[in-house]
N, C-alpha and C positions, 0 to 999 in steps of 0.2 A: 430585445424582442425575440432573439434567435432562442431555444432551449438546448439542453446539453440531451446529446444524443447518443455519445460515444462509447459508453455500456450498453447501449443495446444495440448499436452496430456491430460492436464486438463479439456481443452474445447470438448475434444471427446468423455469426458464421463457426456456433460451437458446436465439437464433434456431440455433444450429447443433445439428441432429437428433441426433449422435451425443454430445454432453454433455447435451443434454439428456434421453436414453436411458437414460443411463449415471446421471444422478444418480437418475432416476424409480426406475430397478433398485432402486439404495441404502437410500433412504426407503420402499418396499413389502419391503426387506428387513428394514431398521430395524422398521416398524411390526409384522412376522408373528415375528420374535424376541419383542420384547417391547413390546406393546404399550401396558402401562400408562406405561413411560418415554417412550416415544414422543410419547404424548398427554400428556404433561407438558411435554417439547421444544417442544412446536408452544405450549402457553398462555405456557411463558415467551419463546419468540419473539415471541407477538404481543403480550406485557406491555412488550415493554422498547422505551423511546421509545430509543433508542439505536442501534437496528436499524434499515433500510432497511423505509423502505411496500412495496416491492416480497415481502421475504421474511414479512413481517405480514402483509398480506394473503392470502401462500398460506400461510400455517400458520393461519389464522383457518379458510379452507375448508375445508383438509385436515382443520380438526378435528370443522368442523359434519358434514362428510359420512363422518367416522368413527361419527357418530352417530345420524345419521338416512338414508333410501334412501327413493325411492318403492317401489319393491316390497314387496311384504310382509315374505318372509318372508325377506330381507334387510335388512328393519330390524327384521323380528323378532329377529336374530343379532346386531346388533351393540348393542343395547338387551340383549342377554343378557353381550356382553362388557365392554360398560359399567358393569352391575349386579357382574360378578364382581371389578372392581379391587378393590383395598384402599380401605376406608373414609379412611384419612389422605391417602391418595395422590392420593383425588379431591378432598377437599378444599383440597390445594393446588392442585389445578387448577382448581376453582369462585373461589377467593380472587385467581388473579392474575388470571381473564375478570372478577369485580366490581372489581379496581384498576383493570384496562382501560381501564374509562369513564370513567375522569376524563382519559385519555389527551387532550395535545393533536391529537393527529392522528387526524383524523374517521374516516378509513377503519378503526383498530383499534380503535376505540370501538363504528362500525356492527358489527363484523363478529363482534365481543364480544359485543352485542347477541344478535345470530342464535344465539351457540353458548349460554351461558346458557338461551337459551330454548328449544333442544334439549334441554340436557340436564333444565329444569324438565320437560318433557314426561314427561320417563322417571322420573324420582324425586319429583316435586308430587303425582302421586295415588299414590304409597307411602310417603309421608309421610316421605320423607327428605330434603326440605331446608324444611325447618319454616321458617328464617331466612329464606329468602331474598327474601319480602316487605318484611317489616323493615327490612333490608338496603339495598331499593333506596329506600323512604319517607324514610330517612334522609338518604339523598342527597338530596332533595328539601326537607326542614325543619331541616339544621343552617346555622346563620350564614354568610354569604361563598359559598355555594356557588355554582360558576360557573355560569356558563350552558351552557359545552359539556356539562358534568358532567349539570344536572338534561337538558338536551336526549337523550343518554343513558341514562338513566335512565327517562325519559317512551317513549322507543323501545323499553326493553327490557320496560317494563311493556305494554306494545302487543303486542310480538313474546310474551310468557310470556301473557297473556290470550287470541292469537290459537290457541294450541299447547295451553292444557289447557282440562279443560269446566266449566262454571261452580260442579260439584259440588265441585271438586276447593278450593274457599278457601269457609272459614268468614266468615259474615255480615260480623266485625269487619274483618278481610281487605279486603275486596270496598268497603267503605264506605272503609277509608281510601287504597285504588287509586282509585278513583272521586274522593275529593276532593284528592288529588295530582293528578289529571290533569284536571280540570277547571279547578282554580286555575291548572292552566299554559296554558290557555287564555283565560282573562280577557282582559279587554282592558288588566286592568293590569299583563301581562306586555310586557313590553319586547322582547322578542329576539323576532321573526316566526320564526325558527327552530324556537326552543323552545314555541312557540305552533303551528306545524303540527304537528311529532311528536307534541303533547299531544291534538290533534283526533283524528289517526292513531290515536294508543292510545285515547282513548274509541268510536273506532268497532268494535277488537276487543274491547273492556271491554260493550260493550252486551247483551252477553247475560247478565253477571254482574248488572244492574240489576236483576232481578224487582222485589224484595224494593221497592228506593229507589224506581222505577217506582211503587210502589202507597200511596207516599208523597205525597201533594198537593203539601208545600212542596218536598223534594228531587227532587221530577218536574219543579215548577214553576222550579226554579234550572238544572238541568239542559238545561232545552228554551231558557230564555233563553241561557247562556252559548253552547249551540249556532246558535241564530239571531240574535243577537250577530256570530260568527263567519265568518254567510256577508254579511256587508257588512264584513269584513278588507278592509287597503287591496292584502292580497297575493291573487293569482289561488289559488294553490296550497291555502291555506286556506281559502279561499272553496268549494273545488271539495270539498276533503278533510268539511266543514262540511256539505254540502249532502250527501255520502254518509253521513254518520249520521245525517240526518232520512230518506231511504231506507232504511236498516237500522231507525230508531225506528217508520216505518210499515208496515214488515216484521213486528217483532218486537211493538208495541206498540199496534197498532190501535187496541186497545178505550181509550187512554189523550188519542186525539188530537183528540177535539171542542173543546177550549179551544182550540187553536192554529191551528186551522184558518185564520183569518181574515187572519194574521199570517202562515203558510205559505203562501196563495195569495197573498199581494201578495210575501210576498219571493220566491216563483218566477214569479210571472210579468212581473218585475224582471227578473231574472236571464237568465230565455228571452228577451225584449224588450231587454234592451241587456248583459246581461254577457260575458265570453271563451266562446267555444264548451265551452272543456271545465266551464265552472260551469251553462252553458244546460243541456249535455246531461243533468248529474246533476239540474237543477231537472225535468225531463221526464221523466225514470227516477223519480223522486218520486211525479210522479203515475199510472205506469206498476204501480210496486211497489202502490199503494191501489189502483190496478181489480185486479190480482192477488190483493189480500185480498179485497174485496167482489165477484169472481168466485169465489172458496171459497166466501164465507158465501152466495151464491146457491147454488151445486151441492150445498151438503151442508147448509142449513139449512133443515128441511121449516116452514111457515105455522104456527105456535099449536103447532109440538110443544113447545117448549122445549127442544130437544135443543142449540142452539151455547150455547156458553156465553160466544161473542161475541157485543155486540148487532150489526145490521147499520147503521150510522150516517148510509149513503146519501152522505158525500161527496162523490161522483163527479156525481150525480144535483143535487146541491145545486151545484156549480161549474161547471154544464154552461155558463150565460152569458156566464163569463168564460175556464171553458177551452179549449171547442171553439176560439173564435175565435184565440186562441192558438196553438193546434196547428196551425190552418189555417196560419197566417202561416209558423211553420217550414217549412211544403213547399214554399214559395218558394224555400228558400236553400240548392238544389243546389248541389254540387258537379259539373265539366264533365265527369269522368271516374270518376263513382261506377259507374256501371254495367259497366266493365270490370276495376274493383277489388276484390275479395271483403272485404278488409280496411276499404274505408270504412266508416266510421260517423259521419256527421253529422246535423245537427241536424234535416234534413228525413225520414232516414228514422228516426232517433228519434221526431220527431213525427207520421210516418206509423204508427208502430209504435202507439204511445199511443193515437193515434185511435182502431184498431182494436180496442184493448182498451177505449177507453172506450165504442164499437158493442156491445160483446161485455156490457159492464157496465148501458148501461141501455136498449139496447133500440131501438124506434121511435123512443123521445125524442131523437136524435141525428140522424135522418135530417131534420126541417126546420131545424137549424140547420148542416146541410151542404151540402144540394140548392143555396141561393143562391149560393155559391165556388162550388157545379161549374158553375152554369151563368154564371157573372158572368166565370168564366177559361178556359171549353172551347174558345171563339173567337178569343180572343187573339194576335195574331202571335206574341209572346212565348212561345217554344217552353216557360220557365218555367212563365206561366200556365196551359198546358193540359197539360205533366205534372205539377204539382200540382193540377189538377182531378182530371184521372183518375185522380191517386196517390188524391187523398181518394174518390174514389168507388168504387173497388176496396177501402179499407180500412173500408167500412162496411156491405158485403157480407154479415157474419157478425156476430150481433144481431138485429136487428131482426126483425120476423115476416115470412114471403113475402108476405102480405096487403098489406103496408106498401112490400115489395122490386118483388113482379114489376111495377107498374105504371113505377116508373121504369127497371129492369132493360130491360124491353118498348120504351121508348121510347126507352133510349138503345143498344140493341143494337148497332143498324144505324149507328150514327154509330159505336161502335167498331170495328166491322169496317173503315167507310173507315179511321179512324186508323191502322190498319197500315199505311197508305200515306202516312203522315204524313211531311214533309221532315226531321221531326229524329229520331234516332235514340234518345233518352232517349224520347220521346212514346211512341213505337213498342214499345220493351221495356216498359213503362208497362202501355200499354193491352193489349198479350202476358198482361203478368201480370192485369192485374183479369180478361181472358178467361178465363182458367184460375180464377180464383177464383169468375166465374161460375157456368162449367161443377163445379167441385169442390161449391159451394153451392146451384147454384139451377138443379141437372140431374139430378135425380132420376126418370126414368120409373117403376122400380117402387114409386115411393112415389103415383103418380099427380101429379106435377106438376115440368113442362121445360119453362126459356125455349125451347128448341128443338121446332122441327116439322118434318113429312117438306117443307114446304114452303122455311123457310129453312135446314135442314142442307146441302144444295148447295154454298149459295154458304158457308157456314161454312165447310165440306172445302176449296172452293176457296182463301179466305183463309189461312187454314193452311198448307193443302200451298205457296203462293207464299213464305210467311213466313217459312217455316223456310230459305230460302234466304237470309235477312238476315244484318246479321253476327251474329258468335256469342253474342254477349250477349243478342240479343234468340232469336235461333233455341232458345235452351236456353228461353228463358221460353214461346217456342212448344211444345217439346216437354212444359212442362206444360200447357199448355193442349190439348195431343193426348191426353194420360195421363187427364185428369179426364174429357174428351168420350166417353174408350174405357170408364171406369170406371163412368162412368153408364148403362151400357146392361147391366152385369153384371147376371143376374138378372132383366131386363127383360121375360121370354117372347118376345111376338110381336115388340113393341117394337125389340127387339136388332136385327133382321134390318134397319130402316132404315140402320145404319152400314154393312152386309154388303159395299154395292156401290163402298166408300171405301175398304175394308177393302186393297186389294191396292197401289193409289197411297200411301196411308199406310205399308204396309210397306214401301216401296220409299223413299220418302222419308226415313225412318226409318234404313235401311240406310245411304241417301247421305250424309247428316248427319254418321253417326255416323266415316263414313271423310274427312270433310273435314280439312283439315292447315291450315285459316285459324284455328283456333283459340291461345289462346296455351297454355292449357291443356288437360289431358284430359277438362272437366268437360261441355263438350257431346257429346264422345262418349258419356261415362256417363250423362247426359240422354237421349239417344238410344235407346240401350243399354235403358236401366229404361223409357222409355217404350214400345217395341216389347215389352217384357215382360207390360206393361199389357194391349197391343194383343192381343197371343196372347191372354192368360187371360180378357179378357173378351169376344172374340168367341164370335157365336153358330156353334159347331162344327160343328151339321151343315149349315153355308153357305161353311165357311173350312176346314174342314180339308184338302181340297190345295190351297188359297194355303200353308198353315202347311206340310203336306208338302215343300211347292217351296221351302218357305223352308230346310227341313232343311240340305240340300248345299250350301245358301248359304254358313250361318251355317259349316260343319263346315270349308268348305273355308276358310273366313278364318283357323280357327282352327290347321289344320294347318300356313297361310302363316305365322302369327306364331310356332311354334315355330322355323322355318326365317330368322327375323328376326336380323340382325347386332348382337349386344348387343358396345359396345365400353366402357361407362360404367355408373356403377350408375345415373343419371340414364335411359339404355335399358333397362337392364333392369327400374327402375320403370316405365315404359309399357308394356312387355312384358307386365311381371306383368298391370295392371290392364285391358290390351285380353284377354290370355286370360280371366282373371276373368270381363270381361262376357259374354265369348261363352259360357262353359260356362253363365253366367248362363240366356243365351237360350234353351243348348241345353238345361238343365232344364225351364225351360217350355211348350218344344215337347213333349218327352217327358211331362209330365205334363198338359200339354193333350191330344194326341193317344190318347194312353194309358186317357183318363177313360171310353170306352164303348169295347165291345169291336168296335160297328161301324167304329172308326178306327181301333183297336191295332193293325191289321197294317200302317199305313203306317210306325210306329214299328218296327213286330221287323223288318221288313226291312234296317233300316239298322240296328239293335243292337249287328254283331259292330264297323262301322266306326267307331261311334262310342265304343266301349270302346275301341277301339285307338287309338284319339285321347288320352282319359284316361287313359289309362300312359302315352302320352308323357308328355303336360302334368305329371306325377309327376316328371319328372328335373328339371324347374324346381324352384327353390329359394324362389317367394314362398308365405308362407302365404296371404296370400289367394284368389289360383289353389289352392291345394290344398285351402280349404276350398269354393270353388265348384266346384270338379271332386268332391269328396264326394257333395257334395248331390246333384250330377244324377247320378251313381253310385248312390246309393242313389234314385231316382225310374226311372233304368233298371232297377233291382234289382226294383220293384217292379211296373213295364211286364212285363219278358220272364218272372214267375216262377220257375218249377223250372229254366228255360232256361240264368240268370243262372249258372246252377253251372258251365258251363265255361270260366266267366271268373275263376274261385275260385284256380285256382292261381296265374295270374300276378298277380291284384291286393293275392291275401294280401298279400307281401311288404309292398305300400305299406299297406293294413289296422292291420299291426303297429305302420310307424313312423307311422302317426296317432296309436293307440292311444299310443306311448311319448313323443308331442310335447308334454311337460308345458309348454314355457315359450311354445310361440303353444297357449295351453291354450283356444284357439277351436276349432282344426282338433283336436284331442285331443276335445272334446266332438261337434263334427258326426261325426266318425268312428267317437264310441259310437251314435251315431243310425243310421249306417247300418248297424253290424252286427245293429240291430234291424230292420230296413227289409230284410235278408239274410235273418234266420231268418225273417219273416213271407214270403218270396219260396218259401225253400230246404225252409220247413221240417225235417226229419230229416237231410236229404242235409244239411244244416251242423254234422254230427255229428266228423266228419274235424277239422275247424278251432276244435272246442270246446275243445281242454285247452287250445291254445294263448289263445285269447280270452279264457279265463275265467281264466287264469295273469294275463292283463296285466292285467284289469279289475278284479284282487282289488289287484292293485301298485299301481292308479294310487286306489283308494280307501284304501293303506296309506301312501301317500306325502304328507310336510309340506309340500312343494313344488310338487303340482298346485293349481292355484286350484280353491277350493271349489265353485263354480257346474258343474263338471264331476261331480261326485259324484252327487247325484239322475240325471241320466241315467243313468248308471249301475248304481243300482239297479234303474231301469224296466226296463234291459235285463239283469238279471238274470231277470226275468220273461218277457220276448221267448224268449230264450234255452231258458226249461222248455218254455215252449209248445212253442218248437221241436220238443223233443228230447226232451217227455216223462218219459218214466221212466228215461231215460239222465241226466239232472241228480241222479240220487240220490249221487254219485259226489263231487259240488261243493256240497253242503248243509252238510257240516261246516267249509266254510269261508265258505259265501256268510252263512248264518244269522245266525253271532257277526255277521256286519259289520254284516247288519242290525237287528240286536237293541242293537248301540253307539249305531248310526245315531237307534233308535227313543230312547234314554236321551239324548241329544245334542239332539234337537229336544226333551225334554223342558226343558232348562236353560237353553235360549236366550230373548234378552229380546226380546218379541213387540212390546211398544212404543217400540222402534226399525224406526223403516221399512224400511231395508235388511235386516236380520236376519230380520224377520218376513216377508219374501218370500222369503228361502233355507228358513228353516224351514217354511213350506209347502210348499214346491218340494219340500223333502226328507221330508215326511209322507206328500206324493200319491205321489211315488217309492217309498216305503217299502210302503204297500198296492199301490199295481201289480206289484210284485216277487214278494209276498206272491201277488197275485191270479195272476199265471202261473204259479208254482210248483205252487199250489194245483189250477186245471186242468190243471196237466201229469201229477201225479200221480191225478187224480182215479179214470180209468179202470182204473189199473196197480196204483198204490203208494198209497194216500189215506194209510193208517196211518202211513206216516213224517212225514208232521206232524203227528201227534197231540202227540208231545213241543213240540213249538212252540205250539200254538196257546195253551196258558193268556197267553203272551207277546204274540201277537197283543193276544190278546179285552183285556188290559189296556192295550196302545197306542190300543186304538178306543178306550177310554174317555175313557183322558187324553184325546183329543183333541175325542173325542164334549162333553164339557163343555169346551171352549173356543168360546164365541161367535162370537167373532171370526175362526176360523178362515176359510180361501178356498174358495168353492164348489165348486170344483175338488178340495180336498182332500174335501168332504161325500159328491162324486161319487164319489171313487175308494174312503171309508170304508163307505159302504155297499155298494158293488160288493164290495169284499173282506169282509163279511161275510156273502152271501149265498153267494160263492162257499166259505168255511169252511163253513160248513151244505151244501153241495151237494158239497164232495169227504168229507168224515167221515160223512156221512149219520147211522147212528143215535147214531154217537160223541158227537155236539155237542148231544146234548138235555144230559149231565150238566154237557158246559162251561157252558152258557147258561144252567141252573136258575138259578144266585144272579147275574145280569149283568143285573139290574133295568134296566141304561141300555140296552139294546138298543130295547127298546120305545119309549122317550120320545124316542130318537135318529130309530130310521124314523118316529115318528109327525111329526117338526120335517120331516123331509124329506118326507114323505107334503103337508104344508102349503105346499113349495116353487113357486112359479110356475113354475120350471124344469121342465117335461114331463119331459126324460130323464132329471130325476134322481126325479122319481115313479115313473117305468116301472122305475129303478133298484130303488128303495124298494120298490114294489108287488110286483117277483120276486121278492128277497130275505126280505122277508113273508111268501110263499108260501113259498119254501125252510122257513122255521122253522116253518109251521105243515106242512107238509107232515113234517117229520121228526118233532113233537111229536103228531103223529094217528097217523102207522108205531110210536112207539114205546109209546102208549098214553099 
């Protein structure tokens, strides 16, 4: 039944473009006839040791990626095509990927691997391939079995554990995966081979352990054969070995006080004389335990008994022997980390650590660090003083300011010189701990800043010189520009100190950003975001025409770059990301200026030029420019008001194709944003532009194909929309309603204790009552009585939802507002719906209890509405 394929596998990977066109054509022709034969062609391609590695290895691919896609709802398709074959027909293709592996030629063995555990993915939690546990155990305990064979085997049990979830195999299952792959780890395994793949598959096997985990002896066999493993005489399994004691202290916390003793001598082995890439996982180790016992800090209150982990204090207990440890790694720079983004060694792993282990216990870290800063800040050894300064900026965040500002105070001044440091690693160094400073330990409105009106001066000065360094460190200035602006947000009087800096920093900031010494565009966009900082948190009425003047600046860069010669897609990404920034900017300005109406006329003056800037930026083709050209679109939208309307016909067009950009489904969602940022502007006058609006916005909530997260806005702006327009939305009820009424039945089924799920589903609750709430004012005045038929539907979504604890404050906020607002458009109507809705009351009386003011003020009106209608109607 199979056909012969292996010439034009061959040929699709030939250097000459037009046979290898021509065969590509063939096989997408082959596979869209008939696809079940097809995917039979490619397993016994890659079955038959008789064939060329070359045409195996791409019939291996072509098979895995017939069956899996990162996209959704492209492997949602092809998980549906897979499911529709004939049951025999797959089964001969499951049977020759299990011969596969005994294959002598690694590459169709690995590659067997991979598709096997695609297709476990799709058929192990529907319970249609029952065998194929058994199957591969087998391979693993009958007589003579090779070594490539179990090495296979051990891979593909790793790859099928990595792919389904630990529900998906029964207890017996799971124990005899686990003692397969363990045993192939021994030490009385022979073949180093078959001993790393077998480490491999136990580290994606680890989450199946609960059950073995809560086992003393097979916890206790398990943690040996694993720390066994990381003293292998091979680097590879040493390293592979030491990532499943990080996953075991990820997963297994509350299991790990025996080992402890045995864990810190074998990683501090390891950091202290093993290969970099075993060091870095023994330091990830103790990275992953301050990441546990930083949870059980933030979410486990003193005597409640609410964790149901204890807190074991590791961190606290190893301080003696690990601080000193970690210090050592900041020694062992590499010469060209700081112009690498991709480096990762062992110094800034262990900077990394440090910080988390600051973050984990507090003061207690700061006297066993302060002797390295000071024993290495003097050092000729440009080494030892950016490892001082690295450990002194990574201890920043912890400790109490009680504990910080006294040595912060005293070594201020000595980091400002450092900027003038002869090495250039010192200098980015000391950039950054500034910036961490000011991020931590510059809080004016909290009442307490290393900084005063006395040494701010000479700070601006240092700064403003610094950012003239090379680029690696100028970008680390531009954080430390970003934090010193962000600290003055909110400051009152306070703010007004930076006012007089405020105009050399924009100016610098501009220069920066258009340097060409960079190899990248990432000091530009440094740059860029920090002047963004700079606008929004200057004090306005001292800055806003420094920001006016900056208008024309920023406008005219941006008209130049449309005007910029794109010859490569390499130009036209710079292109894309320099207009990006600039619309970036030029939202800020707009929404900075825009915020009192003493400054809004410096912005409407320049309105009609700066819209006509943004239709250009429109005939570019990146979505990112098109989603930062939204935003200040809609932040203009909502600068000019009623104004904005005669810019409604030439921008619809671009409107639409937001609205219709289902696959960059980023700019599709900021684009529903701003046709609510439109109606709150246009009000009524957005009544012309509604059928069209409200046509696409039902499509893109009816479509399999938009990504979800675009959906909830959507509803919100189903309620923008009534506002708008009133009693003109009666028109769009019989279609908006059903969606929200699916919507509300949809957040009932979804599983709330999955993290990601239970964020959409709120998102899409609060959506759901904001929808509700515009509707509901919009008719209130006109038409109340056409909701009457909906509301029994309502009053039963606030419930469900009202009795979920868990639910986001955010949703509590948006379920009371939308019940007050039902009492306030039906007026006498809602005494009968509310007689038997007993939850009303126990719901506003939990939020009447809320510390949150506005959702009291919330509660409180809405209270009043119900009693207000239950006194009218007697």
């Amino acid at each position: 039944m199979a056909l012969e394929i292996t010439n034009f596998l061959l040929s699709a990977q030939s250097a000459d473009a037009k046979i290898r066109t021509e065969a590509e054509a063939t096989l997408t022709q082959f596979k869209e006839q008939n696809l079940p034969v097809f995917l039979l062609s490619l397993a016994v391609e890659l079955s038959n040791d008789g064939k060329p590695v070359e045409s195996r290895r791409l019939a291996g691919i072509v098979l895995k990626n017939s069956l899996d896609a990162k996209e959704a709802s492209t492997k949602e398709h092809l998980v549906q095509q897979w499911t529709a074959i004939d049951v025999s027909l797959k089964s001969q293709i499951k049977n020759l990927l299990l011969n596969t592996l005994n294959s002598s030629v690694r590459d169709a063995s690995h590659t067997s691997s991979q598709v096997i555990a695609k297709i476990a993915s799709i058929e192990i939690p529907r319970k249609e391939w029952p065998e194929l546990v058994g199957s591969l155990l087998a391979n693993m305990t009958q007589q003579g079995s090779a070594a490539s064979l179990k090495q296979a085997t051990l891979e593909t049990l790793g790859y099928v554990c990595e792919e389904i979830s630990h529900h998906d195999l029964v207890q017996d299952e799971v124990n005899a995966v686990l003692t397969a792959v363990v045993s192939g780890m021994t030490m009385t395994e022979q073949n180093p081979e078959v001993r790393l793949v077998a480490t491999k598959a136990l580290y994606n096997a680890l989450d199946f352990a609960q059950t073995n985990f809560q086992n003393q002896m097979e916890r206790d066999y398990i943690m040996k054969v694993v720390c066994e493993a990381t003293t292998a005489k091979e680097v590879e399994i040493r390293q592979a070995a030491f990532e499943c004691i990080v996953s075991i202290a990820s997963t297994y916390y509350e299991f790990l006080e025996p080992y402890m003793q045995i864990i810190v001598e074998l990683s501090s082995k390891a950091v202290k004389e093993d290969a970099e890439a075993v060091a870095l996982q023994a330091i990830e180790l103790w990275s992953s335990i301050c990441d546990e016992e930083i949870e059980l800090q933030d979410y486990d209150v003193p005597d409640s008994g609410d964790s149901s982990v204890a807190h074991s204090r590791f961190i606290e207990k190893a301080l003696p022997t690990l601080v000193p440890m970690l210090l050592e790694t900041l020694l062992k720079q590499d010469e060209d980390q700081d112009q690498d983004d991709d480096i990762w060694n062992l110094a800034m792993a262990g900077g990394t650590c440090l910080g988390l282990v600051s973050r984990t216990v507090g003061d207690a870290v700061v006297p066993l660090v302060m002797p390295f800063v000071e024993a290495n800040i003097l050092k000729e050894d440009w080494r030892s003083r950016e490892a001082a300064t690295y450990a002194f900026g990574s201890i920043l965040d912890g400790p109490s300011i009680e504990k910080l500002s006294p040595m912060v105070n005293a070594g201020f001044e000595f980091l400002l010189n450092a900027m003038k440091d002869e090495n250039s690693h010192v200098r980015d160094t000391t950039a950054w701990t500034l910036s961490r400073i000011f991020e931590l330990l510059h809080r004016p409105s909290s009442g307490f800043t290393v900084l005063s009106p006395n040494n701010l001066q000479r700070v601006a000065g240092v700064l403003l010189e610094s950012i003239k360094d090379a680029p690696h460190v100028a970008e680390k200035v531009c954080g430390a520009i970003y934090y010193l602006a962000q600290g003055y947000e909110d400051a009152g009087p306070t703010s007004s100190l930076l006012t007089p800096y405020i105009p050399d920093i924009i100016g610098a900031l501009v220069s920066t950003a258009e340097r060409m010494d960079g190899t990248d565009s990432k000091l530009r966009s440094s740059a860029y975001e920090t002047l963004n900082e700079v606008i929004r948190c200057s004090n306005l009425s001292e800055t806003s025409l420094i920001i006016a003047q900056l208008c024309p600046i920023i406008m005219n860069k941006l008209a130049q770059s449309i005007e910029l010669q794109v010859v490569s897609s390499d130009d036209r990404g710079k292109q894309g990301e320099l207009q990006a920034s600039l619309c970036g900017v030029l939202q800020v300005i707009i929404q900075k200026l825009s915020s009192t109406d003493e400054t809004k006329s410096l912005i409407l003056q320049a309105a009609d030029q700066i819209m006509m800037l943004f239709l250009k930026i429109f005939t570019c083709r990146s979505s990112a420019v098109h989603e930062e050209a939204m935003l200040a679109i809609g932040a203009l939208a909502y600068a000019t008001g009623p104004e904005f309307g005669k810019y409604m016909p030439e921008f619809y067009k671009y409107l639409e194709m937001g609205l219709q950009n289902f696959e960059e489904y980023q700019v599709c969602a900021i684009s529903v944003g701003v046709v609510g940022d439109i109606c709150r502007a246009l009000d009524d006058k957005i009544l012309p532009y509604c059928d069209g609006i409200m046509t696409l916005l039902l499509k893109d909530l009816s479509s399999g194909e938009l990504h979800r997260s675009v959906k909830p806005p959507i509803f919100s702006c189903f309620g923008d929309i009534a506002l708008a327009i009133s009693e003109h939305f009666e028109k769009y009820i019989q279609f908006a309603l059903p969606m929200m009424q699916s919507a509300a039945e949809v957040c009932a089924n979804l599983d709330y204790g999955d993290e990601e799920m239970s964020e959409y589903g709120n998102q899409l609750r609060r959506s759901i009552f904001e929808a509700y709430s515009g509707i509901l004012q919009g008719f209130k005045n006109s038409k109340p009585d056409l909701m009457l038929p909906h509301a029994p539907h309502l009053l039963q979504f606030l419930e469900v939802v009202a009795q979920d604890r868990n639910r986001y404050e955010s949703v509590t906020k948006a379920a009371a507002a939308v019940l007050g607002d039902l009492v306030d458009a039906l007026g006498s109507n809602a005494k009968a719906l509310l007689n038997d809705r007993v939850f009303c009351k126990a719901f506003l009386g939990e939020c009447l209890q809320s510390d949150d003011e506005q959702l009291k003020e919330t509660a409180t009106w809405t209270q009043g509405m119900i009693g207000r209608t239950f006194s009218i109607c007697g």
